[in-house]
N, C-alpha and C positions, 0 to 999 in steps of 0.2 A: 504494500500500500504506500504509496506516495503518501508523503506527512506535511502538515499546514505547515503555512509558515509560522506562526505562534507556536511555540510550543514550550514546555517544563520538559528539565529531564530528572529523570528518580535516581540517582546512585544508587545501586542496591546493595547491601551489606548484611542479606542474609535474612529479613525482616521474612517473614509469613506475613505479615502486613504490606510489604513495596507496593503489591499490586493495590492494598484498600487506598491507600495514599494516592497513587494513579486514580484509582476510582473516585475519589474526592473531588480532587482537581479539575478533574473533566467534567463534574457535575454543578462546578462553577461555571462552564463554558470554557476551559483553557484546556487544549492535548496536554496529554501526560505521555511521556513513555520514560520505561525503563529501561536503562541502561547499565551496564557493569560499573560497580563500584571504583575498578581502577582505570575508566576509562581515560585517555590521556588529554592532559589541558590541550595543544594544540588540534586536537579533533572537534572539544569542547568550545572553541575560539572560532574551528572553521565555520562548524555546523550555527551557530549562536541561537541557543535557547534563551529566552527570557530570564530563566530562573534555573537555579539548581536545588535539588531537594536530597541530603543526604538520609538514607534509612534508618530504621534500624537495625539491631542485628543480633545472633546469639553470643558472638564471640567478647572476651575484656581486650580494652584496648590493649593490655599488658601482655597478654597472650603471643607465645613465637605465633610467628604466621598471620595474626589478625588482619584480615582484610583494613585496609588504606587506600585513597583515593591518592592520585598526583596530586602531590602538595603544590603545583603550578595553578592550580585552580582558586587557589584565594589570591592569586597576583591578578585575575583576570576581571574583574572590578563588575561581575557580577552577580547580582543578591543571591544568598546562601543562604536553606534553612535546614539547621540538622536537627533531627527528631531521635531522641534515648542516644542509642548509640550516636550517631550522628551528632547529637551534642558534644559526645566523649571528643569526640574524633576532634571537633573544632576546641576545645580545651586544649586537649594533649598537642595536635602538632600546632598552635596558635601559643603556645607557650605558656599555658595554664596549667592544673595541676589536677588529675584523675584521680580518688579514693577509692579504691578495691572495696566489695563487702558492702555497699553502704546500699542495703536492699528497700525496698519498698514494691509493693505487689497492694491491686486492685486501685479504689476511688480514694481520693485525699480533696483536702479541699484546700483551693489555692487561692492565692490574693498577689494580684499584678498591682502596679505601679499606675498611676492614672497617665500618667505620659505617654504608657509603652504602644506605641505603636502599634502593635500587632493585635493588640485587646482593644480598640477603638470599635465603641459600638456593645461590648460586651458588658454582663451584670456582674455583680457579687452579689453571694459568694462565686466561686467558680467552681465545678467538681469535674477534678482532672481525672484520668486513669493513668496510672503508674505501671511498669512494668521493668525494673531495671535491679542489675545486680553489682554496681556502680555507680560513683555520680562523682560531678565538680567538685572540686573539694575550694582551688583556689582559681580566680578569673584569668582570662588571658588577659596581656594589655589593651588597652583601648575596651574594652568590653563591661558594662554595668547590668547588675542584676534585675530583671526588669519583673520578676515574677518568683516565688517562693511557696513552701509548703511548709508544717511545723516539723517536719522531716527530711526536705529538703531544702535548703537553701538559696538553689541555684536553680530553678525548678524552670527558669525563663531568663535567656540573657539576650544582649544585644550588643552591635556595634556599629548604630546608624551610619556612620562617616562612610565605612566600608561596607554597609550592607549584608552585614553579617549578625544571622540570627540562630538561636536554637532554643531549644522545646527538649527538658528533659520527659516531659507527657507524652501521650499519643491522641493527636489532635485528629486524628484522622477516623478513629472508631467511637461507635454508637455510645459508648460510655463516656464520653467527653458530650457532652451533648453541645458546646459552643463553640466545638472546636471547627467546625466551619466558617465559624466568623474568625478566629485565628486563621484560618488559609485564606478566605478571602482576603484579610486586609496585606497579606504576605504579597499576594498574588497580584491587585492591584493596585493598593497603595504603595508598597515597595518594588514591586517589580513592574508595575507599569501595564500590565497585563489590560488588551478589551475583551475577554473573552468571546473570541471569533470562533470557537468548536462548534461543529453543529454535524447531526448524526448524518440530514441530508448532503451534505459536504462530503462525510464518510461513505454514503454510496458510489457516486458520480467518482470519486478518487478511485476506489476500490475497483469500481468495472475498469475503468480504463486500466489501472495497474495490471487485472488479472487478464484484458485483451490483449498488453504486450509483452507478460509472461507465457503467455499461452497463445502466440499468433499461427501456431500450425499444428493439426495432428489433432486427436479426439482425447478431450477430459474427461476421466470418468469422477462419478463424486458418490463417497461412502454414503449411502440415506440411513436412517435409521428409525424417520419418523417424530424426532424431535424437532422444537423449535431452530435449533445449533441447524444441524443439515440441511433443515430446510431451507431458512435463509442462504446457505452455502449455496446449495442449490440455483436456488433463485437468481444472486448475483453472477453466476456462471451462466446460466442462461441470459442473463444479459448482456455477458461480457463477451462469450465465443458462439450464442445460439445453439443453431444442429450438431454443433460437435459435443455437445456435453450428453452423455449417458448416465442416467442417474440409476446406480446399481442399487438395488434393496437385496441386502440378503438373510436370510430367512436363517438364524446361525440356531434355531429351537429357543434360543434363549429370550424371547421374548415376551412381550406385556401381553393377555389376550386380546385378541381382535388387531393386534399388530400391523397386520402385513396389508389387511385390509384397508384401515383407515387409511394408511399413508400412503398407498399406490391413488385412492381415491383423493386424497387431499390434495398431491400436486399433479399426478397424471390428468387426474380430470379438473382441475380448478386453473391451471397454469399452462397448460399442454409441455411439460417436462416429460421427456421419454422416459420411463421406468422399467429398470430390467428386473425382474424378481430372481434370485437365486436360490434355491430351495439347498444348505448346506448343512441344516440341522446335524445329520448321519456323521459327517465329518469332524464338528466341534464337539459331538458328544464323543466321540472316538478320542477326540486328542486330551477330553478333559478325563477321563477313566479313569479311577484312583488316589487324581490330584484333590490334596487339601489346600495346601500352603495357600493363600490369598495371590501373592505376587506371581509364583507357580502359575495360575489357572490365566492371569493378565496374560502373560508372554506366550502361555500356547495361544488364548485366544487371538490375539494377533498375528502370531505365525499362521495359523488358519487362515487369518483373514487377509493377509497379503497376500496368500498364496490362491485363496477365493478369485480375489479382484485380476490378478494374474492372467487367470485362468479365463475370465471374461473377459479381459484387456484382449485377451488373442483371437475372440469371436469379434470383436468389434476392429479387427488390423492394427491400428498405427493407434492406440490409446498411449500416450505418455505420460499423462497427468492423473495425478489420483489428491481428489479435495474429500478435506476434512472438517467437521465444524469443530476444531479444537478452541477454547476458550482461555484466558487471563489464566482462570483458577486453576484450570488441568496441567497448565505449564509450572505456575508454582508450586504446586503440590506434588509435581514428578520431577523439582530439582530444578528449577527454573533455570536456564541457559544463562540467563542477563545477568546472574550475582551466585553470590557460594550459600545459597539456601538450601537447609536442609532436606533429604526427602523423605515426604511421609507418607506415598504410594504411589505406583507407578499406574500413571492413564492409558487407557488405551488409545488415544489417540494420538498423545505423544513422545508413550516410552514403552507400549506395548509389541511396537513393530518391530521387524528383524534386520538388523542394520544391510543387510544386501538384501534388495530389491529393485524393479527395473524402476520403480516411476518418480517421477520430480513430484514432491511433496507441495499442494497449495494449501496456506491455512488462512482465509482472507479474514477468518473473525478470531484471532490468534491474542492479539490486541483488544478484544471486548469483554466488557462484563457481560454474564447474562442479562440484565437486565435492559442494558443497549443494545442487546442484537432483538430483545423483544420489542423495543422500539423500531428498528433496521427492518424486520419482519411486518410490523405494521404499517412501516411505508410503502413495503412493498406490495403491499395486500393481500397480506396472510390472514386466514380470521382470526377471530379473537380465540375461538377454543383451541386453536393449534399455537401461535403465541403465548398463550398463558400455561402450556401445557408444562406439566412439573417434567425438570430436568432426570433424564435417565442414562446412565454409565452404560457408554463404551460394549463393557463385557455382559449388558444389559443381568438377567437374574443369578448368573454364575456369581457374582459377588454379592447376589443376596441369600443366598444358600450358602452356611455355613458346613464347611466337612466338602464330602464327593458330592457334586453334581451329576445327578443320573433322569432319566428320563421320567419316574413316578415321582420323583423330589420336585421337578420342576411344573407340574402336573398342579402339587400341593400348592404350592408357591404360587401358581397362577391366577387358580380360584380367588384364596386369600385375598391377595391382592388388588383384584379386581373387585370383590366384595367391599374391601376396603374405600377404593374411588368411589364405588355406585356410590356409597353412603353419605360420602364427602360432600361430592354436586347433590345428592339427594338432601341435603342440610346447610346447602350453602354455604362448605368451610372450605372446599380446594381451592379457591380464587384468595382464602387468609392465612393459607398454605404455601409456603416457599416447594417443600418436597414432601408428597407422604408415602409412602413402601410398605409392604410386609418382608417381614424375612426368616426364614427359615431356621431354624436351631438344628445346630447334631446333637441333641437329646430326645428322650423321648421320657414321657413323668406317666405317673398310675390317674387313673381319673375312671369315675363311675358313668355310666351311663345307662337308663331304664335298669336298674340291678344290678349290673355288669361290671366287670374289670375290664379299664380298657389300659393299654400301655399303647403309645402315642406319640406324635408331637407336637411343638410345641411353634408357635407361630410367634413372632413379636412385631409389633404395630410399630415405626417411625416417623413423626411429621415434627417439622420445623418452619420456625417463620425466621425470614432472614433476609437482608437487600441486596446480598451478593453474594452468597455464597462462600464468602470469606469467612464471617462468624453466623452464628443459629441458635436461638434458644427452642428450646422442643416448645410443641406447639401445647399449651392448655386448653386441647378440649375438652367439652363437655364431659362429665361421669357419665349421664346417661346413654349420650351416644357412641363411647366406648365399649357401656354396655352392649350395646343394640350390634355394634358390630362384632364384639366377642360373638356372642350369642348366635349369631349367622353363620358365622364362621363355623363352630366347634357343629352347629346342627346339620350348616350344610356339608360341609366336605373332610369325608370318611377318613380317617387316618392323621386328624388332629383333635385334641382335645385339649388342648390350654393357649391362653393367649395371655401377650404380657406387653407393657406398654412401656417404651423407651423415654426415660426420663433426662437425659444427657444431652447439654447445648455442644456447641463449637467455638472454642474447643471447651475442656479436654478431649471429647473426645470427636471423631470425623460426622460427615453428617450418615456417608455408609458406612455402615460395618466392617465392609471389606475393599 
């Protein structure tokens, strides 16, 4: 994708947040992209971003190895805002002084300076979110404390003359609740920023980009029936027309009524050619045995390059194979842009096998969910296909825990679907970020009409969330937990307990596996 000319870049330094920070930003109206934390000042000089945004990150600055940006980058006389780590960083190499140990974790309540810049517009008290295992101890020169906590004292510094700021907080997540007005006034009032991002901007970019990455030869595009492919879809049919083949394939592992919706959704709504591949037989063969979570990722993939392959050579000259990989799947599988950690590998962009013939397209690579649901409604997608809860890659295989076999997946299906009817039938999928069933490798004692039954065991997951970054499980009703236990264990033979996921993001993922 060709990028505006406004733009923030993010040094990334490891944060599980870089991308929510991106995502902020953009939702003032200014690009955000990430970039590697040591990228070099004179690329940072060619390319000229508006702003710089250092992250955060898991590492101490004390730490051999700790990621470091080129110290060239405070010579370059443009605004700098470091966030946690990021603070660190402009302390320590700015000639300040780092305290090891000096912890603070969750909300604290902070009080800024009426001058500080960055708080213009904002109330007191302030309820910041903390999250560090470090902090300032002494200022660098030229820099005054513009913000504090009774725990922290350097909670907010600044250095107007050179435009240099940091935020020992995270301004960027839902726990900060003003911390949007801290990036906004970063954003415009320091860096000058008019926020000229706009999503239709992102189309018109994107087709052209992927018309002259793809000027010759047939694109094939992974469907799966989500919002993600869809859109992918779509902008490939605008970009190259008749050359795009939109492969669905049928790998068993899918939501009921799968294969149907989504041939009818864009085959007939869009006129997108849709190939169906029916390769159930084959993913069920490769998954045989496997428990491990990551294990089940990389056969699926191996399948599935070798799927798409194999229909690349019914269609001649296919070179291209698109994906709707998304912001979150990238950071979550190890992000390219920075040394963040991984906490499971996606199928979209760490499930595949490093030799294969096709040029990899990911035109929404760069998106939050929530803007490509936008991207999709320009393009005129309906609303139920848009709003539709996000589904992985390796679709049910990582919601079955243990082997994935053909009467597991069978259980899992019903469930599930039982579960949605109830949702739209109560008006809560639309206050739903994602809701699933999933499968337990146990099986508990449970009575039925007099009966012993031995069983399993099904667990319900819904969360509400803006991006997929963080999620609190969703509070629904007792009753209608009720109403869908009770459906579940009556109607389909071979479960008898249901149990309900009570865990946001983090600690733990929003899937299971």
């Amino acid at each position: 994708m060709t990028a505006p000319a406004e733009r923030v870049f993010v040094l990334d330094f490891g944060s599980q947040y870089s991308q929510l920070i991106a995502r902020r930003i953009r939702e003032l109206g200014v690009y955000a992209e990430i970039r590697r934390h040591d990228l070099p000042a004179e690329t940072i000089r060619r390319e000229a971003p508006r702003a710089l945004v250092l992250s955060g990150g898991p590492a101490s600055v004390y730490e051999t190895g700790a990621p470091h940006p080129d110290p060239g980058i405070f010579r370059l006389g443009i605004p700098i805002l470091g966030i946690c780590y990021g603070l660190q960083l402009l302390g320590q190499l700015l000639e300040g002084r780092v305290a090891p140990g000096a912890r603070e974790f969750g909300h604290s309540d902070l009080t800024w300076d009426e001058g500080a810049r960055l708080f213009g517009g904002a109330s007191q008290p302030f309820r910041a979110w903390m999250s560090h295992g470090d902090a300032l101890a002494a200022l660098p020169p030229g820099f005054r404390a513009m913000a504090w906590t009774s725990g922290t004292p350097y909670a907010g510094i600044e250095d107007p003359a050179r435009r240099l700021y940091g935020l020992q907080f995270h301004p960027e997540v839902a726990h900060t609740p003003q911390g949007k007005t801290v990036l906004r006034n970063f954003l415009f009032d320091v860096a000058g920023c008019r926020g000229e991002w706009d999503l239709g901007d992102f189309i018109e970019r994107t087709v052209a980009d992927l018309a002259g990455r793809a000027s010759e030869g047939h694109v094939i595009c992974g469907l799966s029936g989500g919002v993600d492919s869809s859109v992918t879809a779509l902008l490939l049919r605008r970009a190259v027309g008749e050359r795009l083949d939109a492969v669905f394939v049928d790998n068993g592992l899918l939501r009921k009524n799968e294969a149907r919706e989504v041939i009818a959704a864009l085959g007939d709504s869009f006129g997108v050619r849709v190939i169906q591949v029916d390769a159930a037989e084959r993913f069920l063969t490769a998954l045989a045995g496997v428990e491990d979570p990551e294990e089940k990722r990389k056969r699926i993939g191996e399948v599935f390059i070798r799927v798409f392959e194999a229909a690349a050579e019914k269609l001649g000259d296919a070179r291209y194979l698109a994906q709707g990989t998304l912001y979150p799947d990238v950071i979550e599988s190890a992000a390219t842009a920075g040394p963040a950690r991984t906490i499971k590998t996606h199928h979209n962009v760490g499930g595949l096998p490093s030799k294969h013939r096709f040029t990899i397209l990911e035109p929404l690579r760069e998106l939050f969910k929530d803007e490509v649901r936008e991207v999709g409604r320009r393009l005129g997608l309906s609303d139920e296909l848009v709003g539709r809860h996000p589904f992985p890659g390796p679709g049910l295989a990582v919601r079955i825990l243990g082997e994935v076999t053909r009467e597991r997946l069978a259980l899992l299906r019903e469930a599930d679907a039982i579960f949605i009817q109830e949702l739209r039938a109560h008006g809560l999928y639309e206050k739903t970020w994602q809701a699933f069933a999933v499968l337990l490798p146990i099986r508990t004692v449970g009575v039925m009409g007099d009966a012993r039954t031995y069983e399993n065991v099904a667990a319900l997951r819904a969360v509400t969330s803006l991006d997929g970054m963080t999620a609190d499980w969703a509070m629904l009703p007792h009753e209608f937990l009720a109403r869908v236990a009770t459906r579940i264990v009556n109607e389909i033979r071979g479960v008898n307990r249901v149990v309900y996921d009570v865990t946001s993001k983090p600690p733990g993922t929003i899937e299971w596996e």
